[in-house]
C-alpha positions in Angstrom: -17.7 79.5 17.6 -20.8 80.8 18.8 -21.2 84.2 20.3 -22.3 82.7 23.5 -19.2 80.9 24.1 -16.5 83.4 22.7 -17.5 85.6 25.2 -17.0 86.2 29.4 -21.1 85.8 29.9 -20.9 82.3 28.7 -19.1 81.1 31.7 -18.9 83.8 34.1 -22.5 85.9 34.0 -23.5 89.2 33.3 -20.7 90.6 35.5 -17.7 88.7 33.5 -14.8 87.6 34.3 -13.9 90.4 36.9 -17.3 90.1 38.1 -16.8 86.5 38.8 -13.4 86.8 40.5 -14.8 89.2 42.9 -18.2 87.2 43.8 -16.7 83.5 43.6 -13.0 83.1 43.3 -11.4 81.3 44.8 -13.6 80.2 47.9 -16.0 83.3 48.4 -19.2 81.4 46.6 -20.3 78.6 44.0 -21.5 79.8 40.8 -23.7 78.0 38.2 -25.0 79.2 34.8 -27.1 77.0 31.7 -26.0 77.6 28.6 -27.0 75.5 25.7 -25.5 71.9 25.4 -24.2 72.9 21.6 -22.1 75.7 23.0 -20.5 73.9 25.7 -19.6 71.7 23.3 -18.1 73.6 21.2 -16.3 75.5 23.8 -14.6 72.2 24.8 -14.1 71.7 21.2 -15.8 68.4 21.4 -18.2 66.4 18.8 -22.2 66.1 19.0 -22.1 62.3 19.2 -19.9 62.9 22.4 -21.0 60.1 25.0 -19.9 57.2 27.3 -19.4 55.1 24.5 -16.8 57.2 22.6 -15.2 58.2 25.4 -14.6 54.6 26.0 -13.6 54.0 22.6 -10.9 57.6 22.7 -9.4 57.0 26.0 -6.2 54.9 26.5 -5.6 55.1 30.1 -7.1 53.0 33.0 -9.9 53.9 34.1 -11.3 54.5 37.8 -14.8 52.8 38.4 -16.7 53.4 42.0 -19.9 52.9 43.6 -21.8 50.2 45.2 -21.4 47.6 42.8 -17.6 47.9 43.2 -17.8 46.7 46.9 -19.4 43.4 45.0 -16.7 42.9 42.8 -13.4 43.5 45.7 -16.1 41.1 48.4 -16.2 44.6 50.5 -12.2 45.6 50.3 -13.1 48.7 48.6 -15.3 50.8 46.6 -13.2 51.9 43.8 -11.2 49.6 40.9 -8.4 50.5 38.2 -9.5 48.6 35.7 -9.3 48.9 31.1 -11.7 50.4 29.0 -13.6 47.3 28.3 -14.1 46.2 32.0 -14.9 49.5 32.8 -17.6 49.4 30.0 -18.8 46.0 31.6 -18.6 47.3 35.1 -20.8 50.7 33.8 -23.5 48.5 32.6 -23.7 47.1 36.0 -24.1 50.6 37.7 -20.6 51.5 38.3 -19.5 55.0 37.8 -16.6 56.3 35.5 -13.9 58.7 36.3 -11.5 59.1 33.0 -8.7 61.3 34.6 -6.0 63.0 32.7 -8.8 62.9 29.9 -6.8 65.4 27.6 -4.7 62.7 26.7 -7.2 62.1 24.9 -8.8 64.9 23.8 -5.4 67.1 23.5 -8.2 70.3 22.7 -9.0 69.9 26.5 -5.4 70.7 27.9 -5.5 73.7 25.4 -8.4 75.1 26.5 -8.0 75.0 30.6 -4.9 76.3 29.7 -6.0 79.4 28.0 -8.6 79.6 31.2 -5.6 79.2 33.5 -4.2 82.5 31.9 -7.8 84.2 31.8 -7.8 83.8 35.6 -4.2 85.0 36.1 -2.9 81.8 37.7 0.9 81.4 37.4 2.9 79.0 36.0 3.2 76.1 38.4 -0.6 75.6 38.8 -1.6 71.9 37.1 -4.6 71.4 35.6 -6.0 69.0 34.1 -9.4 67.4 32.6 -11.5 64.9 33.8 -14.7 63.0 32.4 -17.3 61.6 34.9 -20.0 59.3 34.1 -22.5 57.9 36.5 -25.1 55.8 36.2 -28.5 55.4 38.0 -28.1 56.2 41.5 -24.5 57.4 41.1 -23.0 59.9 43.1 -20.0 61.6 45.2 -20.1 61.3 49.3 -20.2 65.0 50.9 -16.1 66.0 51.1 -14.2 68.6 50.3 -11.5 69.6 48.1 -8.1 71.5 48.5 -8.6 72.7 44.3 -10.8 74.7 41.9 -13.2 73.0 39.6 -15.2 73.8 36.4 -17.8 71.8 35.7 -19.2 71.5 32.2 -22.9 69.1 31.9 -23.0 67.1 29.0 -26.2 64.6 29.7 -28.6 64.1 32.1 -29.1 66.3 35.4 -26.7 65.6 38.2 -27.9 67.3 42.0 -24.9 69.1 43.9 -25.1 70.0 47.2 -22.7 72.7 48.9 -22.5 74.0 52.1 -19.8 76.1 53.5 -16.4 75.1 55.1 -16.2 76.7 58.5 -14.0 73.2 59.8 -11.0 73.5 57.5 -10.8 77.0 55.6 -8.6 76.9 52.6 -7.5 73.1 53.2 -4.4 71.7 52.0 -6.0 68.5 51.3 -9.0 66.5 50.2 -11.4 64.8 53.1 -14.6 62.7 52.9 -17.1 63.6 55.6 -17.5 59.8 56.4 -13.5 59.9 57.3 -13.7 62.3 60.3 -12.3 62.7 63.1 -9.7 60.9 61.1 -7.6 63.7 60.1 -3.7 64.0 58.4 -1.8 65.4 61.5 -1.3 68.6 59.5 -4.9 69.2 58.9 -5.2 68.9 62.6 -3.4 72.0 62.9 -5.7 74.4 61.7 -9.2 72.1 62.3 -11.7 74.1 64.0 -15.2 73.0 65.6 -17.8 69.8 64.2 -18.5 68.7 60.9 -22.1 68.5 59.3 -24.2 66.2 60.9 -26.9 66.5 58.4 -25.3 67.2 55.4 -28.6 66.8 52.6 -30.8 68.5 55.0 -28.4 71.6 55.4 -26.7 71.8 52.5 -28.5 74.1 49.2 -28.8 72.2 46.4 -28.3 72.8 42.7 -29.4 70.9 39.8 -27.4 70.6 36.8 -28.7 69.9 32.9 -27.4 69.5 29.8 -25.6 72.9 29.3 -24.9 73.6 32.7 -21.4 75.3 33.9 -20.9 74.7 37.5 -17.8 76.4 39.6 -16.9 74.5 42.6 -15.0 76.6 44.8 -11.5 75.2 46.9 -12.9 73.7 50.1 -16.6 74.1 50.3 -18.4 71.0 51.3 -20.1 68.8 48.3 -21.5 66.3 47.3 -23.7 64.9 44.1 -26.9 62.3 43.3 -28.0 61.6 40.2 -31.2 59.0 39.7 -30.3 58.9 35.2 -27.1 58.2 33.2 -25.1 61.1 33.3 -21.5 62.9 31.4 -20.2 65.9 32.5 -16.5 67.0 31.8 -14.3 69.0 34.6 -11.7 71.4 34.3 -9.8 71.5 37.6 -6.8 73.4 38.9 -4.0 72.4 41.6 -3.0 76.3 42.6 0.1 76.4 45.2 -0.5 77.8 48.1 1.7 81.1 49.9 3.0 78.5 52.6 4.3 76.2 49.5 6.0 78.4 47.6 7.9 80.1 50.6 9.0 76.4 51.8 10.2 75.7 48.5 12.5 79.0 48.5 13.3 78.6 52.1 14.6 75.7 51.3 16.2 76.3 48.3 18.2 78.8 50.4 18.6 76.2 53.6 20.6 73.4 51.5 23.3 75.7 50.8 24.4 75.4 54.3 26.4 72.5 55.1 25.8 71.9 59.0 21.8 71.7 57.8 22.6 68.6 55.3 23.8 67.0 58.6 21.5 63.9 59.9 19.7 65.4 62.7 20.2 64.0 66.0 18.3 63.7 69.9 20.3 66.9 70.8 19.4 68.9 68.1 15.6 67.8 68.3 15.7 69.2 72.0 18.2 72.2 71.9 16.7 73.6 68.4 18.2 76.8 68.9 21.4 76.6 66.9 19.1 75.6 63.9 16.4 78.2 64.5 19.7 80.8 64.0 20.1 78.6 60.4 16.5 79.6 59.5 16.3 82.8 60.1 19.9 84.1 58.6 18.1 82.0 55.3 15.1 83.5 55.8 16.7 86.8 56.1 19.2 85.7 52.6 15.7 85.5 50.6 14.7 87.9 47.9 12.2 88.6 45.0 13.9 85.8 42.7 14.3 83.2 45.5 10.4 83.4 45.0 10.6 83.4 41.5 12.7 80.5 41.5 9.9 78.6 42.5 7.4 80.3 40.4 7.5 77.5 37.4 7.7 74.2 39.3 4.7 72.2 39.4 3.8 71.7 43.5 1.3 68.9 43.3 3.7 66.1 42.5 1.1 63.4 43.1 -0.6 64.7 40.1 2.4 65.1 38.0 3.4 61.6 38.5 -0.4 60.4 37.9 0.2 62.1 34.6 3.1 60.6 33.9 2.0 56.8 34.5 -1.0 57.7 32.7 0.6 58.9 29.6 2.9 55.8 29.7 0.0 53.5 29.8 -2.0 55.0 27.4 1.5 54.3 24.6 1.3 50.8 26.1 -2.6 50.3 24.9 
């Protein structure tokens, strides 16, 4: 492996991994480098001939195609499909994008490697990660949203335009929102919602071009949103980190279904007199310790991912 990559500089800059922690992680800042296209490839442990076309050929699973030319094919129901490798290799040609999730099922070297990062950065146990393989083709791109995880991003071909601006609406969201969704918001990200989105996202948000060789970090919940006018590959390494209120509802209540009268069905009294079960929650809040927390420090919180993975593997022993 080349110097380049066996060392902090290739991903992280001058200032290394500590250096990049500081200055970036995990919502301070974005942080791009360029590197040459052969080390990222060998850092991902990946061939020279890697391309749409093998990937197509190595992965298994469905594959998620979006864009435009999707609202064609469903007559306007909706812009993204589930469809096999070889309509998704039809529905490319026709300027759909790609999204192969889960792609270290097929490239086992993948899960390896973001798991060897995931212990670089210090991230425990229970945070999923995963790899993922977009390809879009001319005119492809990502509406401005935001995201509730981490994300590498490594270019493989052609140059893709991000665009990031700041979160001051939602800091450190729980969830994932498109801009064009608001003010529809999940009741619980109504909670902590502060003030008006971007009106004019492109015109306010700084933009950063990626090439082949590029290593792009897209912090949790900053704005974004990419174009691309050629054919491009880039490969993501992202990370599903519990959050503090997660992992204390988890052990809270581990300790709450120990207690009989809580297993109860809830009923219109109890709803409007709460205070017999506020007593419950604080003698179990008061009951936790050190390894109630620990407890929880293994399990995997983002269960919609785990059971994507799950399907996903099934599917691809189906194929």
């Amino acid at each position: 492996m080349n110097n380049a990559v066996s060392d902090n500089g290739f991903m992280f800059g001058t200032g290394g991994l500590q250096g990049f922690i500081e200055s970036c992680w995990p919502d301070k800042n974005y942080h791009v480098l360029h590197a040459q296209l052969d080390d990222v490839l060998s850092f991902l442990s990946l061939p020279g001939s890697f391309s749409v076309d093998t990937v197509l050929q190595d992965y298994k699973s469905p594959v998620m195609c979006y864009g435009k030319k999707l609202l064609e094919s469903t007559e306007g129901l909706s812009d993204r499909l589930m469809v096999n490798a070889n309509k998704a290799a039809k529905l490319y040609a026709e300027g759909a994008a790609l999204e192969f999730d889960f792609a270290d099922l097929a490239y086992e070297k993948l899960y390896k490697i973001g798991k060897k990062l995931k212990k670089n950065l210090l991230l425990p146990n229970n945070v999923f990660h995963k790899a993922i393989i977009y390809a879009a083709h001319k005119q492809g791109g990502l509406v401005p949203h935001f995201d509730s995880y981490v994300n590498f991003v490594f270019q493989i071909q052609g140059e893709k335009k991000w665009y990031f601006m700041p979160n001051e609406n939602a800091l450190r969201p729980l969830e994932h929102l498109d801009l064009k969704d608001y003010p529809h918001l999940s009741a619980e990200m109504q909670q902590y919602w502060q003030g008006e989105p971007p009106t004019n996202f492109f015109e306010q948000a700084t933009e950063v071009v990626l090439k082949p060789g590029s290593v792009l970090f897209v912090p949790r919940g900053w704005w974004h949103a990419t174009r691309s006018d050629v054919e491009t590959l880039a490969v993501n390494l992202t990370y599903s980190v519990p959050t503090k209120v997660e992992v204390i509802l988890d052990a809270l209540k581990k300790e709450m279904v120990k207690d009989p009268a809580l297993r109860e069905y809830i009923t219109s009294e109890d709803v409007y007199h709460p205070e017999q079960i506020n007593e419950s929650v604080i003698l179990a809040t008061k009951n936790l310790t050190a390894d109630s927390y620990q407890s929880s420090y293994a399990d995997v919180f983002d269960n919609y991912q785990a059971l994507n993975y799950a399907i996903r593997k099934y599917m691809s022993y189906l194929s």
